[in-house]
N, C-alpha and C positions, 0 to 999 in steps of 0.2 A: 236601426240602420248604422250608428255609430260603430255598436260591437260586431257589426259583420265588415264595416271598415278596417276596422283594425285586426282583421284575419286576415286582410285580401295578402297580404306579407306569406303567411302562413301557406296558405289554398296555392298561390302561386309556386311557391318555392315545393309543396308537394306535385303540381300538377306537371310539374318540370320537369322534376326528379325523375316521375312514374315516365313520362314520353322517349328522357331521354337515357333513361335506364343510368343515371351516373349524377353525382352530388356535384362535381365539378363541373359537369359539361349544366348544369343545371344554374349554379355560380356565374359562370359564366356570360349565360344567356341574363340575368336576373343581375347582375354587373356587383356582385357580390364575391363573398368566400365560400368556401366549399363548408369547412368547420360553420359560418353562420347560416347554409339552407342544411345542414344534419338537425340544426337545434331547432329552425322555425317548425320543422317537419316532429322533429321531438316533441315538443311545444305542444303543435298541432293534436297528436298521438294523446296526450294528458289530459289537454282537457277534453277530447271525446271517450279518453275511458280505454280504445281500443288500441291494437298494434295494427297500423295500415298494410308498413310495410314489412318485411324481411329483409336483412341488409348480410350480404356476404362481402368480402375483399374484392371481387369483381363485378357482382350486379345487385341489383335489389331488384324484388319481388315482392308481386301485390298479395295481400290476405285476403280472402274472401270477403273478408268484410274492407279490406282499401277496394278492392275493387267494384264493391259496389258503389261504394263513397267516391272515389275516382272520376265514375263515369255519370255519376249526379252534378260535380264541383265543373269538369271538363264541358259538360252540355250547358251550364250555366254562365261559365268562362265564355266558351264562346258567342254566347247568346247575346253576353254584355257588349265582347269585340263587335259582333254582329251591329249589334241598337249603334255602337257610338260611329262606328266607318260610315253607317247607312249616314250619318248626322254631319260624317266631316265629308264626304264626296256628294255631297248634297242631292243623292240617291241616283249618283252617276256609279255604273259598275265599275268596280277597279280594285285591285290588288290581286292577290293569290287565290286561285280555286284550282283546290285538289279534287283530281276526278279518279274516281276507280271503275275498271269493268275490264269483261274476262280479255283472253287474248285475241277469238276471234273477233268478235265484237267492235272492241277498237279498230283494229286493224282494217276491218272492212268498212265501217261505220265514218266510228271516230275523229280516225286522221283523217280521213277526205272532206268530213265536216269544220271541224276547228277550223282551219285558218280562215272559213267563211264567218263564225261566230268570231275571231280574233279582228278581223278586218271590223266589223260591227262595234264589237269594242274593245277598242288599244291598248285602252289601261288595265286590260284585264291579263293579269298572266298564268298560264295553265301550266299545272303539274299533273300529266298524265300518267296512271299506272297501270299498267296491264298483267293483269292474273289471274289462273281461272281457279285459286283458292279465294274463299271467303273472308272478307277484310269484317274486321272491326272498325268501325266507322268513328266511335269515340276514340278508343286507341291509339288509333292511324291518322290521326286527324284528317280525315277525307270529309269532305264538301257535301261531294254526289258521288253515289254508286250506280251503277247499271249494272241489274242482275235479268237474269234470265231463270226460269222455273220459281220452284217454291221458295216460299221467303217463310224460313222457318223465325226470325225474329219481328214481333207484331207490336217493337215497341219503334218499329220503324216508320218513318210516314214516304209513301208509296204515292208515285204518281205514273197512270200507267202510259207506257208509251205507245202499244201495239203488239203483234204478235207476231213470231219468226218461226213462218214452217219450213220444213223440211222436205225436200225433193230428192228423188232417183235420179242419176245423171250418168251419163258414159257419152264417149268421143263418137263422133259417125263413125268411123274409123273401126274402133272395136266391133260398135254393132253389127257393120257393115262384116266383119270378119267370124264373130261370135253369135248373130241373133239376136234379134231385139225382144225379149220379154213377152209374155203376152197372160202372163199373172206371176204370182206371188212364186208358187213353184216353181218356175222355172228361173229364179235367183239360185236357186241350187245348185244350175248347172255352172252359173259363172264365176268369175273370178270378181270377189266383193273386197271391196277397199274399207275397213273400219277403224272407228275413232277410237280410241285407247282411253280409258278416264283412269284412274287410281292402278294402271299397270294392269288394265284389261279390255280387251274389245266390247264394245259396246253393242250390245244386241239392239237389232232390228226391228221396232213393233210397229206393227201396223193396225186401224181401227177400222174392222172390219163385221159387217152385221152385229152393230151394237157391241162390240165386243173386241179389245185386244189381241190379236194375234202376233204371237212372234215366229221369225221364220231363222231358225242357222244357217245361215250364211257363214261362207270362210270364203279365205283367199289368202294370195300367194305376201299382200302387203298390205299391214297397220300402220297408223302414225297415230301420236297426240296431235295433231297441229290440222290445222284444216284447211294453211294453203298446202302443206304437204302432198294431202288428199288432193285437192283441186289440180295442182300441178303432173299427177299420177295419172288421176282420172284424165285430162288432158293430152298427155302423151302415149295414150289407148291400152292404159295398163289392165286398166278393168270398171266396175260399176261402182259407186260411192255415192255417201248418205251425206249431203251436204246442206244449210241451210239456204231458203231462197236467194237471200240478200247475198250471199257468197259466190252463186257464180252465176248471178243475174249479166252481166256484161260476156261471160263467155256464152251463157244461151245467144244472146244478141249476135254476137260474131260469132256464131253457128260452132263453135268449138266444142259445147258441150249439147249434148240431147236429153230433153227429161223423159223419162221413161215412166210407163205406168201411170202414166199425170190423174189417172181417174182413180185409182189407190189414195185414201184419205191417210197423206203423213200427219205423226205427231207430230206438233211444236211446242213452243214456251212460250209464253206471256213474259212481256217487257216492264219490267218495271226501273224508275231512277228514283233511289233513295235520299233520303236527306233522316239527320236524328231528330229535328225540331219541327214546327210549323211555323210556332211566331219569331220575329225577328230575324226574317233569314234576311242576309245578306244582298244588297242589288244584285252583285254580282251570281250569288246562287239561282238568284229568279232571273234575269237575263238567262242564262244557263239554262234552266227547265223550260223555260217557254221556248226555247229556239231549238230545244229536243223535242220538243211536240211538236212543233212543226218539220222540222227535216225528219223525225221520221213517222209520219203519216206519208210520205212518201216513198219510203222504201219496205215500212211493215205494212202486215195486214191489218186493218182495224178490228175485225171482227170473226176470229179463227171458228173454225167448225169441230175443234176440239184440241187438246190441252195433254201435256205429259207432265208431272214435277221432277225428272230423274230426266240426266243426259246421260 
């Protein structure tokens, strides 16, 4: 125990470094010089034998092997923060929880949630980030993730929230003018609103007798953004593939029509991540349990089938 005392200099003055990409901004924080976190981090580097980092005049860069190292020292950092807050707030939630999850997500979810969890508890303060790239959860130092589909990293601990389908929807309005559907073909004739991922429309599948079916749909307008979409679909521009939780209140004040409701849409499985199990934080477990519960109210518990790909 002594000699990993006498690193915590060392571990700190790298784990700084690495987050905040800079020796000074790292100094700083660690109420030091910049010259004495280069040599702890040197130090560090000797007596493991390897090169962590890569250092240029403008950034430094992790080696394959800092990176491994990194995100072993960073999950164990925290772990420690975690034990000793749990000890000084006398396992009252409180301080900083960084949260990530995509744009729709939040947006529909999210915000309308927090200030009910904030109200709950005061001391808690949220930094929300919303992206529909894929964060690094040691990296970024994020709390909790909320992802949607496959979780390609399985050194994550998963806790799942529900599940988010997908519905057809168009304005009375259009259908009144256009036709209301009365299968899969006959989206051909209309004007389809699609989701754009990586700088492409997103095809359409549908699970039909055992079986994936995709149909080509076009139309006159794409977005990335899915009030975009809602907003579109709303003002009777044409059909669009939205997820339920999205334009649940426009069904309600009859603005939007689901269409095809007996067509089995793909959705995603909910999950909120976390990088550890023990030692987490009051305030990350206040946070997870009050996601269980608000959304068993707006997802599905129990989907009738699954896609990994938006």
């Amino acid at each position: 125990m002594l000699a990993i005392h006498n690193q915590l200099p060392e571990l700190l003055a790298f784990v700084e470094s690495v987050e905040l990409n800079s020796f000074s901004a790292a100094a700083r924080v660690l109420g030091t010089t910049p010259s004495a976190i280069s040599k702890r981090v040197a130090k560090l580097e000797n007596r493991l034998g390897i090169r962590l980092l890569q250092r240029t005049t403008r950034s430094l860069n992790l080696t394959p092997e800092g990176t491994t190292y990194y995100e072993e020292v960073a999950r164990l950092l925290r772990e420690l923060e975690a034990a000793e807050q749990s000890i000084l707030s006398g396992g009252r939630p409180k301080g900083k929880l960084t949260v990530s999850a995509s744009l729709d997500f939040g947006q529909w979810l999210l915000v309308q949630s927090i200030p009910q969890f904030m109200s709950l508890y005061p001391e808690v303060e949220i930094d929300l980030r919303l992206s529909d790239r894929l964060v690094d959860l040691v990296v970024e130092g994020i709390d909790v993730a909320i992802r949607l589909g496959d979780l390609d990293d399985s050194s994550l601990i998963r806790t799942h929230l529900g599940h988010a389908s997908f519905a057809l929807c168009a304005s009375p309005d259009y259908l009144d003018a256009h036709g209301r559907p009365t299968g899969l073909g006959d989206l051909l004739h209309h004007n389809c609103l699609c989701y754009v991922f990586n700088g492409r429309p997103v095809v359409w599948d549908f699970f039909v007798n055992e079986a994936w079916e995709t149909v080509p749909v076009k139309g006159t307008f794409n977005a990335d953004n899915g009030g975009a979409l809602l907003n579109a679909a709303v003002a009777g521009l044409g059909i669009t593939r939205l997820m339920r939780f999205q334009i649940q209140k426009e069904i309600e004040e009859q603005q939007l029509e689901v269409i095809l409701p007996d067509q089995l849409q793909p959705g995603f499985m909910v999950h909120a991540l976390v990088t550890h199990r023990q030692h987490l934080s009051p305030r990350v477990r206040a946070f997870l349990d009050f996601l269980k519960v608000h959304c068993k109210q707006v997802l599905e518990i129990s989907p009738k089938n699954t896609m990994d790909r938006y």
